[in-house]
C-alpha atoms as one frame of an Amber mdcrd trajectory, in Angstrom:
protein
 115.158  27.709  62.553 113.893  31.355  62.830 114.180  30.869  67.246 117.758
  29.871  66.678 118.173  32.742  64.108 116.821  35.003  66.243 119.170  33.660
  69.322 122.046  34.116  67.191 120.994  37.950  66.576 120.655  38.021  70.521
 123.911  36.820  71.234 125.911  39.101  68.385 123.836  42.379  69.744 125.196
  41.391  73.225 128.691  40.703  72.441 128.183  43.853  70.645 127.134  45.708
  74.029 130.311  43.779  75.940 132.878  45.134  73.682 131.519  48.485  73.711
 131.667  48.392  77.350 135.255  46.775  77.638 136.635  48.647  74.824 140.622
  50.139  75.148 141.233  53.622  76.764 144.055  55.912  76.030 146.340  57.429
  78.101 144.426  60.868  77.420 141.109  59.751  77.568 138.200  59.176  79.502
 134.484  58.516  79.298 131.621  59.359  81.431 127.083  59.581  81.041 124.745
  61.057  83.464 122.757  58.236  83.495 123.182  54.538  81.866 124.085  54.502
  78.390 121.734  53.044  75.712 123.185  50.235  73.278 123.870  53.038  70.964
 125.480  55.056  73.063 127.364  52.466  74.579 128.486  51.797  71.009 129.674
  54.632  69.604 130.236  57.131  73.233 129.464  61.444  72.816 133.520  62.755
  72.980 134.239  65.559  74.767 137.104  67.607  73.587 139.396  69.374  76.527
 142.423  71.789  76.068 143.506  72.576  79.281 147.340  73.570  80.895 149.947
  72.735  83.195 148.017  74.821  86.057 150.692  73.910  88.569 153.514  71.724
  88.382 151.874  67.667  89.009 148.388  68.972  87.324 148.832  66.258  84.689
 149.329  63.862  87.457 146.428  65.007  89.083 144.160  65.300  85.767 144.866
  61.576  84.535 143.533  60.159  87.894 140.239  62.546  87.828 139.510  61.817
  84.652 139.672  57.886  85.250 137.175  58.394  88.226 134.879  60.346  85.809
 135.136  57.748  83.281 133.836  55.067  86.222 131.066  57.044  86.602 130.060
  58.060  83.272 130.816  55.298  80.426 129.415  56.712  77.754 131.379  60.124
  77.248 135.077  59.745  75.947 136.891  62.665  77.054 139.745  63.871  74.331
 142.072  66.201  76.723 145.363  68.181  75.388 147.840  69.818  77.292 148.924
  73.296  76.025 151.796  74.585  76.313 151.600  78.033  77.781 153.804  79.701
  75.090 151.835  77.810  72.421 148.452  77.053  73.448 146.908  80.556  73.744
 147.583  80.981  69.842 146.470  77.647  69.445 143.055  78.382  70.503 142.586
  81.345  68.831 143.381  79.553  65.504 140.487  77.096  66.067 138.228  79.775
  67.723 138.429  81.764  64.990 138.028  78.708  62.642 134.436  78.228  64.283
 135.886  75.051  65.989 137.048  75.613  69.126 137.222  72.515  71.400 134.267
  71.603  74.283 136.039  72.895  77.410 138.957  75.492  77.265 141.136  76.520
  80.531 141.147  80.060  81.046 138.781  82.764  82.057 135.669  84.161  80.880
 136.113  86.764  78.317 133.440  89.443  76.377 135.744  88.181  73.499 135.191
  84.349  73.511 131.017  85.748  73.784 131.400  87.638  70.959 131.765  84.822
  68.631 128.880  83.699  69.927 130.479  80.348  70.546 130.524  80.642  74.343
 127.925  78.532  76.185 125.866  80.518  79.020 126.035  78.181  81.720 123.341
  79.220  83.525 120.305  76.800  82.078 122.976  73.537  83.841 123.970  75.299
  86.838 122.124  73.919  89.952 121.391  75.551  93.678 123.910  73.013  94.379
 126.732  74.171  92.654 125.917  77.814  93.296 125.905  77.415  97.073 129.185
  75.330  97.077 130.916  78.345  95.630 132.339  80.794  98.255 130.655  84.586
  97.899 131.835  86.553  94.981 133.858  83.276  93.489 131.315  82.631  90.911
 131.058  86.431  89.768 134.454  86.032  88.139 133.073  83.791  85.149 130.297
  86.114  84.577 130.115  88.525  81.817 126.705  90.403  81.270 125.423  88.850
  83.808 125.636  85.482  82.886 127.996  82.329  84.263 130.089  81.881  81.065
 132.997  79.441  83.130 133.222  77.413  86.393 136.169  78.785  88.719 139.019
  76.415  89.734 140.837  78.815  91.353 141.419  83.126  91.971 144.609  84.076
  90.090 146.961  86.893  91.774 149.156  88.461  89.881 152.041  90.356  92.261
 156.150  91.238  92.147 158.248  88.804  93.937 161.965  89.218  95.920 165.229
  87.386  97.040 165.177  87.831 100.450 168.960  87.317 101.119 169.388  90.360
  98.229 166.899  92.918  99.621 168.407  91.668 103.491 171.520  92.535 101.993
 170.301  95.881 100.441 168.991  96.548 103.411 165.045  96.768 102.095 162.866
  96.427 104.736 160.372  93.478 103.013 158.320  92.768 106.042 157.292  96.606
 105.930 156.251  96.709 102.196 154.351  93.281 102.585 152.806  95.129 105.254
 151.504  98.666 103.422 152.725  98.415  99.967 155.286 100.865  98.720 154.997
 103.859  96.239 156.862 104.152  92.934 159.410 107.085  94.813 160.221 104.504
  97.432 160.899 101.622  94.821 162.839 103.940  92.625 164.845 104.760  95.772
 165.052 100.581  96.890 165.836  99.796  93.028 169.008 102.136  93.421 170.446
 100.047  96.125 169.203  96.584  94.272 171.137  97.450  91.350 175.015  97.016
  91.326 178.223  95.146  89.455 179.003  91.511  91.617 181.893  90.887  92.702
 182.491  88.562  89.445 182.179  91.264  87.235 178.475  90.377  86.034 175.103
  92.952  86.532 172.933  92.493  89.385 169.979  94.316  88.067 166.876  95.482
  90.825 164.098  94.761  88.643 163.550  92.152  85.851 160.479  91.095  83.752
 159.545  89.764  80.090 158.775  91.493  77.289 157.030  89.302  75.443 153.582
  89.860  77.535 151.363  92.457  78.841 151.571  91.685  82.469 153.800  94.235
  83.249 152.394  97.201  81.831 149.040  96.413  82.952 150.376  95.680  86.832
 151.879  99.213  86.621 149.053 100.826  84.842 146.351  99.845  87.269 148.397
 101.013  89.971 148.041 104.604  88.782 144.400 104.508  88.764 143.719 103.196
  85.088 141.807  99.984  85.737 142.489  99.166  82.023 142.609 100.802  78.602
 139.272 101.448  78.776 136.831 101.515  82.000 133.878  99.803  83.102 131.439
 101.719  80.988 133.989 101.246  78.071 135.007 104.558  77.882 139.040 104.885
  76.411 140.853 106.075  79.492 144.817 105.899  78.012 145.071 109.199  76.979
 145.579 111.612  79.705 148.508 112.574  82.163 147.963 108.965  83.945 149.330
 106.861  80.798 152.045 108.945  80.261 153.505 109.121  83.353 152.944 105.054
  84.055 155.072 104.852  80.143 157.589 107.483  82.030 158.002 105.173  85.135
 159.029 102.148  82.805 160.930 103.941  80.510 163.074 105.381  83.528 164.021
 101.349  84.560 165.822 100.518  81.747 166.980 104.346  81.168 169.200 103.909
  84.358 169.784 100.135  84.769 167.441  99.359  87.214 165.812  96.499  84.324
 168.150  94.927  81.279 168.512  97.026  78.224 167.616  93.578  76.370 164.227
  93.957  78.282 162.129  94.303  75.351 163.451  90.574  73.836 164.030  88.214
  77.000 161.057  85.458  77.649 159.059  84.714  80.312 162.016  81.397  81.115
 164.836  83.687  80.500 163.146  86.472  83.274 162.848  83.242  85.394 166.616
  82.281  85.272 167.699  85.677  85.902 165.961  85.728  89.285 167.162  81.656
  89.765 170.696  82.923  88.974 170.893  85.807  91.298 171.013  88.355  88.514
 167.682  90.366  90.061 166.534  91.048  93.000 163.108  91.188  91.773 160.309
  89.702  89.495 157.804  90.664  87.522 155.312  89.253  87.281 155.181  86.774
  90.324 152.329  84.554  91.584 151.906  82.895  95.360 152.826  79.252  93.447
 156.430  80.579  93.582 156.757  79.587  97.062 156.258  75.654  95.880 158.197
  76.084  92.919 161.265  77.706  94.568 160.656  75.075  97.836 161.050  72.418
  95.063 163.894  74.013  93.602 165.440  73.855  96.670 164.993  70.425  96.804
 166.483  69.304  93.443 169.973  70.966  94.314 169.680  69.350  97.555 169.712
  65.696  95.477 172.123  67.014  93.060 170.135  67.232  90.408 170.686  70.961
  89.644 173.274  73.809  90.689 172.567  76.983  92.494 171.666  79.193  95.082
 168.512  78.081  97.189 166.462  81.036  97.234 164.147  82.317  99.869 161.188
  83.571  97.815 159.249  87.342  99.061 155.880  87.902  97.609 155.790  91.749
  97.060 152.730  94.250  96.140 153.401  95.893  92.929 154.440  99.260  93.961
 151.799 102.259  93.156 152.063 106.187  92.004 152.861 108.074  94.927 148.955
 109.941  94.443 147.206 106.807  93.639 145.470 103.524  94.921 147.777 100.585
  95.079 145.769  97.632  93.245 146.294  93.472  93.375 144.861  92.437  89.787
 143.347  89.266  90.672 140.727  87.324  88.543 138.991  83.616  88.474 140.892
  80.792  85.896 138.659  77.464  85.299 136.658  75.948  82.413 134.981  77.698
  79.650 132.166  76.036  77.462 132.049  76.469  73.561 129.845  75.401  70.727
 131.424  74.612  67.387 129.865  76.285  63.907 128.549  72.331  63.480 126.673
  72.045  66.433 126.948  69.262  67.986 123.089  69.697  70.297 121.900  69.471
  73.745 122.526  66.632  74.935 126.119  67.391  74.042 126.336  70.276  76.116
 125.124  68.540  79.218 127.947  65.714  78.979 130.427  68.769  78.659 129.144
  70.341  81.867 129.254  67.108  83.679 132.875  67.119  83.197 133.382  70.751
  83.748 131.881  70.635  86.942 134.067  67.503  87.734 137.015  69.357  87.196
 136.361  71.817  89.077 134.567  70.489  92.448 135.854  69.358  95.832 138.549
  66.696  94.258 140.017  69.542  91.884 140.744  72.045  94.639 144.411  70.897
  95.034 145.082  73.292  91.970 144.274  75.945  94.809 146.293  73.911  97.357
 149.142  73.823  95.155 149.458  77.132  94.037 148.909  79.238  97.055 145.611
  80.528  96.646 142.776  80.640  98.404 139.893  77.860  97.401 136.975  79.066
  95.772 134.793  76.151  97.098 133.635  75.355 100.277 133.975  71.415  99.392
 137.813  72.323  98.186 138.440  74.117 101.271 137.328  70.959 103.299 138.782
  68.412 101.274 142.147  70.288 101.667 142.073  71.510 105.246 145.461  71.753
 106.886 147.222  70.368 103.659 148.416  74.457 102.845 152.069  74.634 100.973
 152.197  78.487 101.230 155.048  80.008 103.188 153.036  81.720 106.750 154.819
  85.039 105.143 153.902  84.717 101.928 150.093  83.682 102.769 149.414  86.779
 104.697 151.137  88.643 102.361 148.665  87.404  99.914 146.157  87.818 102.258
 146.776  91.659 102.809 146.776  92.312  98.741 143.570  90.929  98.098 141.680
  93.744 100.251 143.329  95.987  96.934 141.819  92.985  94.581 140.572  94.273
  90.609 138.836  92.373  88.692 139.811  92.141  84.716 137.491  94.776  82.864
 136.188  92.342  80.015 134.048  90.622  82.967 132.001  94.858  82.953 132.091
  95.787  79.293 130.140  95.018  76.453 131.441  92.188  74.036 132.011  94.457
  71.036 133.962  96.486  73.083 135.715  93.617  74.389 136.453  92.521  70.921
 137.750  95.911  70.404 139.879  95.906  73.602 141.666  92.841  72.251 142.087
  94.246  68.804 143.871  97.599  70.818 146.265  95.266  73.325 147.482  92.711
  70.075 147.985  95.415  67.390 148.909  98.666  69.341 149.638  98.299  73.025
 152.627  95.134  72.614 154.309  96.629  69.966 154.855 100.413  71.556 155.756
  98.617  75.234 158.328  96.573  73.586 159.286  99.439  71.619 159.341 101.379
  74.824 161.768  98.684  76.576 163.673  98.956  73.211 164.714 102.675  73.421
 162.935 102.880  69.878 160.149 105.099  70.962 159.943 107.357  73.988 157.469
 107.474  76.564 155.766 110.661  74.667 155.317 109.094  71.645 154.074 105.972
  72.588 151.242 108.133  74.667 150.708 109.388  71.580 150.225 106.231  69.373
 147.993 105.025  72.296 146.151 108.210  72.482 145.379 108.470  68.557 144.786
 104.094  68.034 142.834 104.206  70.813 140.803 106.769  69.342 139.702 104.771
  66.466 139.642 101.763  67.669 138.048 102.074  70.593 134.880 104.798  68.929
């Protein structure tokens, strides 16, 4: 009796261990071990919470497959993943940052910020002679902060102005010559002139459109008047001399004669976009080497009839720099960043988390590189992906020439307090006065002014 008792108990504990194994996957998830599970692991597998974002245009299709290898090869993690929106998500995870409960692995770049809440795992203590040698040289510095690797590149980020060629042909801007040595703010302000006209149908064309809902412009136009960022690399407040005011001067002048919309201050990032789609600019701000694959695909859907338009032959441009200063390419490294939550959830933990991070971002990830124009930041990407480019020849060596005027974001060189601080200046101070700015509510003098006395006392 007590054999076949203990049979029984034999039998239940492995049917147990068979529906663990077998157990039903959703669409979003995945599970994964670095070695083989125990029974109670098997039974009840560590989850791994992911927020990541539509990084290029099939990323999702790309993600689902990668994380259903990862799951074959480690059954024991369960990987919850999200999508963000981009409009949404960064708010998002501050919320739950803030909240102490931000999730595993977060897509974006290291930040003094995120290691100020002292939720942001040091990757260092995981990272093998491996990993580090895969990298290509300098990749890896772009997820360090203090020293320390706080996030695992996927790809280099550029940030750049971009141009209808058919509308600067027309104007007759010589592109190939400012792809070739940049272009100073006189000789834009001069090009913009042309650029900007009435069409024949009685609409504006305007020379220069952007959103004013971000930062990205007025930090691409600062840096290329030799103010790296609000503050420099020893954190020492830098917006409030001769340099801010004349970059706020610049700006203000755009919409002051028509060169950007009057409505500047209120149109989104989409409504920027359908400007340029429409024909209504000749150039965008901000613009990325992915453009080339989204306006190639473009081309193709009004080609099948599924949209209307003009197919547009995309110009990656330099951002154009004060006549006296250094032009500048503000480039940076995106991938996965590690957090803790206030309930810590130990060690072991941790590991299963870097297991996937590095998944995501070794040889089988680098089509996010492949897809968006960029160079890989892994020698296993770049030979996984040889010969499989999408950039336009133009647009690559355009690319190319702005990276030898590459900047790195200043968070990566500053303390974390002062990062905090940095944050607190751009959220509560800097928006508000550029889209006042854009507005025609405050002029360029007074907003060097707010700048100049916030930045005083915030930045101490």
């Amino acid at each position: 009796m007590k054999m076949a008792k203990k049979s029984m108990l034999v039998l239940a504990s492995s049917m147990l261990l068979v529906t663990a194994a077998c157990g039903g996957k959703t669409d979003n998830s995945s599970g994964s071990s670095a070695s083989p599970a125990s029974s109670a692991d098997a039974a009840k597998p560590d989850t791994v919470k992911l927020w990541t974002y539509p990084v290029h245009g099939k990323y999702e299709e790309e993600l689902k497959p990668l994380l259903e290898e990862f799951n074959k090869l480690h059954p024991n993690i369960k990987v919850d993943y999200e999508m963000l929106s981009w409009a949404e998500g960064p708010k998002k995870f501050d919320v739950a940052l803030n909240a102490g409960d931000p999730p595993d692995l977060y897509f974006g770049g290291a930040s003094g910020n995120y290691v100020n809440t002292g939720l942001a795992v040091a990757l260092d203590p995981y990272m093998t002679q491996e990993i580090k040698d895969d990298y290509v040289a300098g990749a890896l510095d772009g997820g360090k902060i203090g020293g320390k690797q706080y996030s695992l590149p996927l790809y280099q980020f550029q940030w750049a102005w971009g141009g209808n060629k058919r509308i600067l042909e027309e104007a007759g801007i010589d592109w190939k010559k400012i792809q070739a040595n940049g272009w100073t703010w006189t000789e834009f302000n001069e090009a913009a002139k042309k650029l900007t006209k009435k069409l024949p149908d009685g609409s504006q064309q305007y020379g220069l459109v952007t959103d004013g809902q971000s930062l990205d412009f007025m930090d691409l136009v600062t840096r290329n008047n030799n103010l790296p960022e609000v503050v420099d690399k020893d954190g020492k407040f830098i917006w409030n001399d001769a340099r801010i005011l004349d970059s706020l001067k610049f700006i203000e002048n755009l919409v002051k004669t028509g060169v950007m919309p009057k409505e500047s201050a209120a149109l989104t990032a989409q409504k920027r976009t359908d400007m340029f789609y429409d024909g209504k600019a000749a150039i965008i701000s901000k613009a990325i080497p992915y453009y080339d694959v989204m306006f190639q695909n473009r081309a193709k859907d009004i080609d099948a009839g599924k949209i209307k338009g003009e197919k547009i032959d995309f110009v990656l441009l330099p951002v154009p720099h004060k006549d006296d200063a250094k032009p500048v390419t503000y480039m940076g490294a995106q991938g996965y960043v590690m957090f803790n939550q206030k309930n810590d959830k130990g060690e072991q933990h941790r590991k299963n988390a870097f297991l996937l991070m590095e998944f995501l971002s070794g040889a089988k990830a680098g089509n996010s590189s492949n897809e968006l124009c960029l160079p890989f930041v892994r020698k296993s990407q770049a030979k996984a992906f040889e010969g499989k480019g999408l950039a336009n020849p133009i647009n690559k060596t355009a690319s190319e020439t702005m990276a030898k005027y590459a900047s790195q974001p200043i968070d990566l060189m500053i303390s974390t307090d002062k990062a905090a601080q940095l944050k607190q200046f751009k959220d509560q101070v800097e928006k508000p006065n550029f889209q006042a700015l854009l507005a025609g509510e405050k002029t360029a003098e007074q907003v060097a002014e707010e700048f100049k006395t916030k930045g005083a006392q915030i930045l101490r």
